[in-house]
Steps between C-alpha positions, in 0.01 A plus 500: 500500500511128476175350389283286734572147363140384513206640662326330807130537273674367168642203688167428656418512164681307355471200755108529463554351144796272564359175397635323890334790691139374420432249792676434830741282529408204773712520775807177558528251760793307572468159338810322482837533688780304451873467577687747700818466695616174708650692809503192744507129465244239349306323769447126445146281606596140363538529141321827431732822540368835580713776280494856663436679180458876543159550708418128419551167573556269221437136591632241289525090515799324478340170546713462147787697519563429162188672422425787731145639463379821661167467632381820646595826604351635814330849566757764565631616795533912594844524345789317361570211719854458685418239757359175489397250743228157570392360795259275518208572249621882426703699337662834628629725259676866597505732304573907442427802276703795452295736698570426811245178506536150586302182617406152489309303273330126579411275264355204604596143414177268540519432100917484487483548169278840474642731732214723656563799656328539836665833636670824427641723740692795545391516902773329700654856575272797496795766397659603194789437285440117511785311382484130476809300420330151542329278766571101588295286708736337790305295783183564401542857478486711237782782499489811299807693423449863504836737374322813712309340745638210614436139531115400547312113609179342456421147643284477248191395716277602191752332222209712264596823629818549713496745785898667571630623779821694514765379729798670668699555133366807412774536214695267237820704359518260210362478151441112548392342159462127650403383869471130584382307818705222629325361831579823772705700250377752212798557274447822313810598268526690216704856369596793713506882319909434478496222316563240759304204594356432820334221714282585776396233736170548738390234784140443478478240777251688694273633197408823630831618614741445196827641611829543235759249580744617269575715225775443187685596222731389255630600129234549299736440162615151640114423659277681263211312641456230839352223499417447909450159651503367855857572621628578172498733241607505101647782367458535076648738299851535378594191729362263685550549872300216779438719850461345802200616695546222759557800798244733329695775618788394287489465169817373383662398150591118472551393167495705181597514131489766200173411276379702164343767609094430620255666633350229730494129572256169612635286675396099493650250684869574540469722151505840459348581144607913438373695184346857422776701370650354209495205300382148621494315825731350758520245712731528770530199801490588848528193680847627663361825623882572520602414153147588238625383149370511176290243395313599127367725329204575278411657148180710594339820471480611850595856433321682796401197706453639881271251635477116498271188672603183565194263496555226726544164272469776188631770277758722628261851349721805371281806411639746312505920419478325141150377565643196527406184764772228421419142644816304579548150584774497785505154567798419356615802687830564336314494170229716547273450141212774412201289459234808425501832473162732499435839442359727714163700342546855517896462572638588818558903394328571162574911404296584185210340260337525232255308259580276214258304255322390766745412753689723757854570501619564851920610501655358782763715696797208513524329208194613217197453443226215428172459329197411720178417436264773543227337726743351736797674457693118464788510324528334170835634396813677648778733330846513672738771421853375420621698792801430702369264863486797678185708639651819482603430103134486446207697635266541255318834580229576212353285160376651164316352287515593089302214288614173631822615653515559831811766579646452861729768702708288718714740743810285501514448121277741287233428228411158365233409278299164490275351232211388643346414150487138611341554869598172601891537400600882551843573387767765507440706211831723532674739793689784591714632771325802723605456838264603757198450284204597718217685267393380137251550235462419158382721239555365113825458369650621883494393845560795764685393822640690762731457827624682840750271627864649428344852313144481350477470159256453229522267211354432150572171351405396146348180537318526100724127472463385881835204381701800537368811733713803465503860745505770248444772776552606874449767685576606886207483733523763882285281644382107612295374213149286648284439200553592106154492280540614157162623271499597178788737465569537875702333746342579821775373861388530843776565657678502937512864631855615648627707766588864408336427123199605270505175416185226547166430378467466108739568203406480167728491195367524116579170268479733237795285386442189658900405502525884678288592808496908620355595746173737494369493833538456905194510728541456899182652665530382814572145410864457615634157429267333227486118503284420217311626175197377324382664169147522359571597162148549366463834716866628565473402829801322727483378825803546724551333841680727734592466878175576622272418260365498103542853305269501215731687185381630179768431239300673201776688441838343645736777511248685733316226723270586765332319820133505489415285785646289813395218709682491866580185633633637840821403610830575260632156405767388254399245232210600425337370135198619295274321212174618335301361204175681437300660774696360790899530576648310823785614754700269667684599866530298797171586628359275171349531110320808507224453240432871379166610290668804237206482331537908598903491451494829729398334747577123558251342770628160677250278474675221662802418700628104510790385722809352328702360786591876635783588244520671211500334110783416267270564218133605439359391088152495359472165311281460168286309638394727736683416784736658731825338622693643792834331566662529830802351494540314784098486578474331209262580176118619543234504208189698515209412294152732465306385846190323423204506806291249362220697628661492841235664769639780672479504926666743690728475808333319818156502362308132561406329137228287668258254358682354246425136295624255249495177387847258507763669281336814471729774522399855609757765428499813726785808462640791751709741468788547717702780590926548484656417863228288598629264809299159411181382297265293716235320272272261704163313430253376815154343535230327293542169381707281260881566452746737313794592374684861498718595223678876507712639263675854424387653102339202386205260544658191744478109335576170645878569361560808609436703788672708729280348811231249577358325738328158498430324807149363521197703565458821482692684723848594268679786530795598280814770677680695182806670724569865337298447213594699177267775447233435235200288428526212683244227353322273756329142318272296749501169403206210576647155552175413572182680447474836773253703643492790707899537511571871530862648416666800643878655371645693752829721504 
């Protein structure tokens, strides 16, 4: 009879005098985000520029473009942003999770330079499986793009909060990835499923009845990407093709040329400037639509570049999937010269973290990784792989960290290690070849790594002189390797469930001899495809994140491990992730971070739930410092920090706060808590005499710098709209600008 590993009174036990189990941890609010994805084009307002980074907008000034400086970054939207628009004093942003939500976020533009967001929501279609491809504003109008449920208006009557109406396109076929207004026409183009690219033209001359004028396709090899313009479109890829759009219902070659292969273009003037794929940029001359020629070309970085902005009388801007903004002057336009190039904080897809004397390390999936500073998350220093100028040669998946080498798995190479001794200068240590890196950890003398692609295997490499790294075992693996943790003499993999298999949940192999794993053990209880593992090693207890949810796993004894309590999330998703330090352990799905008390391991309580743009995590990690990063890829990076109330008073939903009195600049701070799937927040103030201010914020006390709403027109009478606010406490500050009496405040949901 095989022994019961560990007892459910002796593990009670023995957490009642582990030294973290004494007090409660405080629960984390989201403090900082940064970076994320830039899915659709820069938007220009004069000389500041307004980046679409992940669920943000980053605005920086280019009154120098010598010297760009960012100057804020806005309050997020719902979800990674993949449309972008301004009219007027506003800007729209679309934007979509991977649970079948979209919607629209507004940010207002009264201060250009401090974005503030004035709206979010998911409402302009009351069905499900939302799918927004993008939006553009054309004749006033505002036009959403929706994959599933067609194409949607607004005349923006309330520029604060647009109202949509759906029109007679109650489908779009195509995965559009840019859509432009030129007078009556909305170009839309982008990829089709075969590989083709296509141009769809719709006439928007009477706004409520936008009707397709024509729909087209050409090689998507030759035109990788389209750049659409009145009467005319450019195609950019492995040539250089100018379309004539004159009869929109034709589309028809006039000149062309073979180019180095590119992944987009800008075009300025009569120049075409194409760059993404490879190395450099080119200039190409169009001003004989029938005869393009070559024209210059460029030494730059622009590995990844998708999007660009022109600003009129400026900078021709070339963001990049290397976090990369270059700045080039074009007015010599044959000779293109880079004038500036920033960095983007957070990076446009960071995949893994992790702390290091005081700074965080954040690998970046195309090219590295870079050192940032840990308040901020501004880069002070970047690391990029000697990798062929390709993204599919790269891919960095996961980061280990031994001393003050950081170990990287990139898919398309293997293992490299970089000395980040010198935090300011990190450089490649050593490397070797492991192709289709994807899970790592570093134990000692060895780092553990492990692939799927082309027949799983796992790896040990000697790394004891890092100059020269060396695999000294391998060993087949029957199923899709997700996370690899090793403790003391155990190497503990989550691991993919297949079809017609045992296989899924958690291995575990003794490093017995480090340089020679076995394997001792194999637990699937109901987990099916694991995602993620996080180990507390003072009780024997690891944490693995399944399909569904968090199993709770005593690992007292490896070879015979046993689930002794679960947390259910609800709905089965892929990608899940799991961390835990102390009393508390988070879950990342779409539906959010799932902030878990285990101060009773069997059986986890949520004790919060906070929104993270409706998609799953690349990576979940539990900082020294007490903080909690969750990285979402292309929503960009969140930090949470302990909440602190300041004493906040508590009122409860509709309830009247009357009576209340200050003198100018007094601040009263007031919190309520609000439920998941709420619609909207209403906070309003009415009555007495004097004048205030509102200021509302999600997980955190609201200042002058940030907040996620506020109101300040004078007297007394504010009111602040939060569209689907995350669920949480929501922290309301009334503000005297002069002294008040009588005011009374009501939150409403």
């Amino acid at each position: 009879m095989t022994p019961k590993p560990l007892s459910i009174a002796l593990l009670c036990a023995c957490l009642a005098a582990a030294p973290h189990a004494a007090a409660a941890e405080p629960p984390l609010e989201l403090t900082l985000l940064r970076g994320g994805a830039i899915q659709t084009d820069p938007v220009a307002a004069g000389h500041l520029v307004h980046f679409p980074t992940g669920r943000t907008i980053a605005t920086w000034d280019y009154s120098d473009p010598a010297a760009p400086v960012r100057v804020a970054t806005s309050e997020p939207a719902g979800g990674a942003i993949n449309g972008l628009a301004r009219h007027g004093d506003h800007l729209y942003a679309s934007w979509r999770g991977y649970d079948g939500s979209s919607g629209v976020t507004t940010w207002s533009l009264a201060d250009p330079a401090r974005p503030q967001r004035v709206d979010n929501s998911e409402d302009y279609v009351d069905l499900d499986n939302k799918f927004l491809l993008g939006l553009t504003v054309a004749n006033d109008q505002l036009y959403l793009f929706d994959n599933n449920h067609g194409v949607f208006v607004s005349d923006l009557a309330d520029p604060a909060r647009p109202a949509f109406s759906p029109t007679d396109i109650a489908t779009v076929p195509t995965q559009y990835t840019r859509i432009v207004a030129h007078g009556d026409m909305i170009h839309a183009t982008g990829r089709n499923w075969l590989g083709g690219t296509v141009l769809d033209l719709y006439d928007v001359s009477v706004p409520n009845a936008p009707f397709q004028v024509a729909g087209h396709g050409v090689d998507g090899l030759d035109s990788f990407s389209l750049i659409a313009e009145p009467e005319r479109a450019i195609g950019v890829g492995n040539r250089l093709t100018v379309f004539d759009l004159s009869e929109p219902t034709l589309m028809n070659p006039r000149g062309a040329l073979d180019i180095p292969p590119a992944i987009t273009g800008a075009r300025v003037g009569e120049y075409v400037y194409t760059f993404g794929w490879g190395e450099g940029l080119d200039v190409w001359n169009i001003a004989d639509v029938d005869a393009p020629e070559a024209a210059g070309h460029l030494d730059l970085f622009a590995l990844g570049g998708r999007r660009s902005l022109a600003i009129e009388g400026g900078p021709l801007l070339l963001p990049t999937d290397t976090d990369l903004v270059h700045a080039l002057d074009v007015s010599a336009p044959a000779a293109p010269a880079n004038i500036a190039t920033g960095w983007l904080p957070g990076g446009v897809a960071a995949v893994d973290v992790a702390d290091h004397g005081g700074d965080i390390v954040l690998l970046q999936a195309n090219y590295g990784l870079t050192i940032n500073d840990a308040q901020t998350l501004a880069p002070t220093a970047r690391f990029e792989a000697g990798l062929p100028e390709h993204l599919a040669s790269r891919s960095f998946e996961q980061m280990a960290m031994s001393g003050d080498t950081a170990w990287l798995a990139a898919w398309g190479f293997g293992l490299i290690g970089v000395d980040l001794s010198d935090p300011a200068a990190p450089t490649e240590l050593g490397r070797i070849e492991f192709p289709f890196a994807s899970v790592l950890d570093v134990a000692g003398d060895h780092a553990y790594v492990a692939k799927w692609t082309n027949g799983g295997v796992f790896g040990v490499v000697d790394v004891s002189d890092p100059t020269a790294p060396s695999l000294v075992w391998q060993g087949a693996l029957a199923s899709q390797p997700y996370a690899l943790r090793v403790d003391g003499q155990h190497a503990y993999l989550a691991e993919g469930s297949q079809p017609g298999t045992e296989n899924g949940g958690l291995r575990i192999y003794s490093l017995d001899d480090p340089a020679s794993p076995v394997q001792v053990g194999h637990l699937d209880d109901g987990c099916g495809s694991a995602f993620d593992l996080a180990i507390d090693s003072e009780v024997s207890l690891l944490y693995l994140a399944c399909r569904g949810g968090v199993q709770v796993i005593d690992i007292a004894e490896p070879q015979a491990p046993a689930v002794i309590g679960r947390y259910d999330a609800g709905d089965e998703e892929s990608y899940t992730r799991v961390a835990q330090r102390h009393d508390r352990a988070w879950f990342g799905n779409n539906a959010g971070l799932h902030e878990l008390d285990v101060s009773d391991p069997t059986a986890p309580v949520r004790t919060q739930l906070t929104a993270l743009g409706h998609q799953s995590v690349a990576r979940l990690a539990a900082l020294d410092d007490g903080r909690l990063a969750a990285l979402g890829g292309s929503s960009g990076v969140h930090l949470f920090a302990p909440g602190d109330g300041e004493d906040a008073t508590p009122i409860e939903n509709r309830i009247p706060v009357p009576g209340l009195e200050g003198t100018e600049g007094e601040g009263l701070l007031y919190a309520i808590e609000v439920p998941a799937g709420t619609a909207a927040l209403h906070v309003l103030s009415y009555g007495g005499r004097g004048n205030v201010s509102l200021l509302v914020r999600h997980g955190q006390p609201p200042t002058d710098d940030e907040a996620d709403g506020r109101s300040t027109r004078p007297g007394n009478n504010e009111t602040v709209r939060i569209g689907n606010p995350a669920a949480g406490t929501w922290y309301i500050r009334l503000v005297g600008e002069t002294a008040f009496s009588n005011v009374t405040l009501q939150a409403r949901y």
